[in-house]
C-alpha positions in Angstrom: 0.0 0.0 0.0 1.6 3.0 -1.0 -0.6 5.5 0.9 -0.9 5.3 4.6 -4.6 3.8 5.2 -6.1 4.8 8.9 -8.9 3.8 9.8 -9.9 7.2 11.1 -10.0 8.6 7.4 -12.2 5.2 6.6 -14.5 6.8 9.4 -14.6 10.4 8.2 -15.0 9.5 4.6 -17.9 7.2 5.5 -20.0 10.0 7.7 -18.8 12.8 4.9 -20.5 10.4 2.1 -22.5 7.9 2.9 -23.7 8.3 6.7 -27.2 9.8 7.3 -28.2 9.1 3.4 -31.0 6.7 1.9 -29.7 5.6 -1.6 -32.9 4.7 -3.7 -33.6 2.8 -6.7 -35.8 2.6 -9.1 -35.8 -0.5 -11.5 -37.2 -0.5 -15.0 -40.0 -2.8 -14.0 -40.7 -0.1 -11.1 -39.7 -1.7 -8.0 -38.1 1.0 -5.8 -35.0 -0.3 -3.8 -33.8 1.5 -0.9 -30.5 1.3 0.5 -29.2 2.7 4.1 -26.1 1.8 5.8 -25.8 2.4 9.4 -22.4 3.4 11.1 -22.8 0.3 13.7 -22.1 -1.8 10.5 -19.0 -0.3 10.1 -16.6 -2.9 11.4 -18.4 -5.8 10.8 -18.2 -4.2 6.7 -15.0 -3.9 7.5 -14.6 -7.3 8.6 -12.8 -6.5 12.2 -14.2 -9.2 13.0 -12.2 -11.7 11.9 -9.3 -9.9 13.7 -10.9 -9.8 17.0 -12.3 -13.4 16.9 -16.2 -11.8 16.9 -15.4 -10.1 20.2 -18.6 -7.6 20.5 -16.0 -5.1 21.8 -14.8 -4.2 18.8 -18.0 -4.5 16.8 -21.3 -2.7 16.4 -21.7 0.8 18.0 -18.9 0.2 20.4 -16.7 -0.5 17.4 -17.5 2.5 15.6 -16.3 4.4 18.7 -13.2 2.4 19.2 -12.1 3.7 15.6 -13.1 7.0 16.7 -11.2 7.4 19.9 -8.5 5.9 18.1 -9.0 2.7 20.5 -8.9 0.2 17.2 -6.2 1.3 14.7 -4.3 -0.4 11.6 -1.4 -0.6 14.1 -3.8 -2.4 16.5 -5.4 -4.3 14.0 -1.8 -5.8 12.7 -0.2 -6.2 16.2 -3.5 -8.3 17.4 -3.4 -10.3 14.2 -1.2 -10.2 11.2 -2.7 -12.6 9.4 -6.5 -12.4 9.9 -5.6 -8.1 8.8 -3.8 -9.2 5.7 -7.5 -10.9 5.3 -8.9 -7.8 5.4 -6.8 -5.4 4.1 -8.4 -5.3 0.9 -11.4 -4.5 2.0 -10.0 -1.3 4.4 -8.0 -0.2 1.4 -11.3 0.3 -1.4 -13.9 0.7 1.6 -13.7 4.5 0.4 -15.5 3.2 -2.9 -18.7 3.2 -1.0 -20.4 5.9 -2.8 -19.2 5.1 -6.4 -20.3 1.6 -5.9 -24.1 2.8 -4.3 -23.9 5.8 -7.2 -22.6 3.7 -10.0 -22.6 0.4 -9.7 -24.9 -2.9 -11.1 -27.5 -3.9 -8.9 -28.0 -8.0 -9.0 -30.7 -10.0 -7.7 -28.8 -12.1 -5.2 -29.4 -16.5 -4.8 -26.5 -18.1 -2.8 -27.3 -21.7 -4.1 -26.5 -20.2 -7.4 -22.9 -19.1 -6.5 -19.4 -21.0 -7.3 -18.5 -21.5 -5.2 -20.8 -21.6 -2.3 -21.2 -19.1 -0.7 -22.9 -18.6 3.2 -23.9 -15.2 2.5 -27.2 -14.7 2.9 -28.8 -11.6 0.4 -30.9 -10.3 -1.5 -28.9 -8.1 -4.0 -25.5 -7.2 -4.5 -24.5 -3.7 -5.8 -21.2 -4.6 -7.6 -18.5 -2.3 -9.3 -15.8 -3.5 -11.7 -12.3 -1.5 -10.9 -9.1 -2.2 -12.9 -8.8 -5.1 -10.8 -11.3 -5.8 -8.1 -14.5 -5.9 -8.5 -16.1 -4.6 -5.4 -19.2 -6.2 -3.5 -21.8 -4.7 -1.4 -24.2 -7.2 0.2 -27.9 -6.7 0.8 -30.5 -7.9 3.1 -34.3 -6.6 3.5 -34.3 -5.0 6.8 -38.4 -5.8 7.3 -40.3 -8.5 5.4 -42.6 -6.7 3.3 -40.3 -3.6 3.0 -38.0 -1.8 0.5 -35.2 -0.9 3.1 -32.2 -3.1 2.3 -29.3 -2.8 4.9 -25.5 -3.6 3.9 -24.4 -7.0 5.2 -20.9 -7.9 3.6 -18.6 -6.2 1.7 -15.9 -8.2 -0.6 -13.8 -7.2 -2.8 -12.2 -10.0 -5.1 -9.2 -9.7 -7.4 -10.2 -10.0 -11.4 -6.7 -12.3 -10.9 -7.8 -14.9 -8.4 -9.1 -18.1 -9.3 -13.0 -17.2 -8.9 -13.3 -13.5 -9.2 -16.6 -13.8 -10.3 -18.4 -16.0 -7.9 -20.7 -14.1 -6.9 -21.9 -12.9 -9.8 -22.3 -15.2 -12.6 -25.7 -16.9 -13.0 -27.4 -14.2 -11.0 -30.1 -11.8 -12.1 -29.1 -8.4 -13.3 -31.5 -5.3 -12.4 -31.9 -2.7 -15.0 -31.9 0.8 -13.0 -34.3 3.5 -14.4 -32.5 6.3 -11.4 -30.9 7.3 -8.9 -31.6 9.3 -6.1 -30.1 10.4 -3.0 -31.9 11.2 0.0 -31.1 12.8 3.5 -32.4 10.1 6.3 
């Protein structure tokens, strides 16, 4: 990583961007989708997680003020656990492509059973955005049966170089978006 990546700037570019905003769809068979992510799922989005072994410490609202007080760090993240933050890493480094991915991105009609491989996730769409080479993957899941309030539940970003780099995405059902719009929550 040739730029120095804190978690802090994750944090501010989040709340600047994406923080207090309802991202809504509208398909061309007129479904609206609406999308809202929360700042509790921060480090789970993240994937902390897997660094701190699911401790609810470090996840949730008391995660998202760890990061702010500068309690969890990159330095902390690496000194608890090299490996499981090399895991992650990629997923700190493009977090900031949030907004271009809610703004720009494909919207897919998620079905794990169709994956390859399988996948656990459990969605309803995907948002994905092809970079040079990632392609970058925002979960969804309906917050309320019934509802059109999808809440981010993953986000995974694979290399176009790795052996499946499209798992999640072939043999799903792309959404043809109509617009766009951008609302304050």
């Amino acid at each position: 990583m040739s730029q120095k990546l804190s978690l802090l700037d994750i944090v501010s570019t989040f709340e600047e961007k994406i923080q207090n905003k309802m991202f809504c769809y509208t398909l061309s068979n007129g479904q609206t989708i609406r999308i809202a992510i929360y700042q509790e799922q921060i480090c789970h989005l993240l994937g902390i997680q897997y660094v701190f072994g699911h401790d609810k410490r470090y996840l949730g609202a008391k995660g998202y003020q760890s990061i702010k007080s500068e309690n969890i760090t990159i330095d902390s993240l690496k000194k608890h656990n090299l490996k499981q933050y090399n895991y992650i890493k990629e997923r700190l480094l493009y977090f900031d492509k949030l907004y271009e991915i809610l703004t720009k991105g494909q919207l897919i009609k998620f079905y794990n059973e169709k994956a390859f491989p399988y996948t656990k996730i459990e969605a309803d769409f995907i948002v994905i955005k092809n970079g040079q080479k990632h392609i970058y993957h925002l979960f969804l899941r309906q917050e309320k049966p019934n509802d059109n309030l999808y809440s981010a539940i993953s986000f995974i970003v694979k290399s176009i170089d790795e052996k499946y780099p499209k798992q999640y995405i072939d043999h799903q059902e792309y959404k043809k978006k109509k617009k766009i719009e951008i609302h304050q929550m």
